[in-house]
N, C-alpha and C positions, 0 to 999 in steps of 0.2 A: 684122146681124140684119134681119129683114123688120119691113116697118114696118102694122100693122094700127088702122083707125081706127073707131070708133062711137061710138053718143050712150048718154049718159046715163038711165037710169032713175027716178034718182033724185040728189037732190042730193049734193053733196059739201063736205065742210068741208075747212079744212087740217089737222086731223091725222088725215086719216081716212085710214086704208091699205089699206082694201078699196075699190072701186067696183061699181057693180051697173050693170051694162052690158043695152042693149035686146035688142043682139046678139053672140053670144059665138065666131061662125062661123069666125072669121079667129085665134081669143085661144087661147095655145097657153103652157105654162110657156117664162119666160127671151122671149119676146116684147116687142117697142115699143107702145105703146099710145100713140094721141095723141089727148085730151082737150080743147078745148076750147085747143090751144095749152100745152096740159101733157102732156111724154112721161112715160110712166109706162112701166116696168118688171113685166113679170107676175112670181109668184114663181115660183120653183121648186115649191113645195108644190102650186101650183094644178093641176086635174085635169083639172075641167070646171062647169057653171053658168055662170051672169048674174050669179054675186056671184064679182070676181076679186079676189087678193089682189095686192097693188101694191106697189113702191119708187116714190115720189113724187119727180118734179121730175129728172128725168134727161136728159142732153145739156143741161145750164146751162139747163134751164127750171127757172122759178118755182112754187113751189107752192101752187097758187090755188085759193079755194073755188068 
């Protein structure tokens, strides 16, 4: 999978499964998302917007707020 990277919006806890991303250009369902040192996973569900739905902490990263 392609690997796509942005900042943050807004903050993020650990049990949060959505992120709200600045830029969502590159963010496609079943894409790599990397945060801050956290891979995230977009879902399948997701379509399009700045709020992505996420599987957290993927490829043995940690999931950090």
């Amino acid at each position: 999978m392609a690997l796509a990277t942005t900042t943050l919006s807004s903050a993020v806890v650990v049990t949060d499964t959505e992120i709200v991303v600045a830029s969502a250009t590159s963010v496609a369902a079943g894409r790599i998302v990397l945060v801050d040192g956290e891979f995230m996973q977009v879902l399948q569900s997701y379509t399009s917007g700045t709020t992505v739905g996420v599987t957290r902490g993927q490829n043995g990263t940690a999931t950090a707020a």
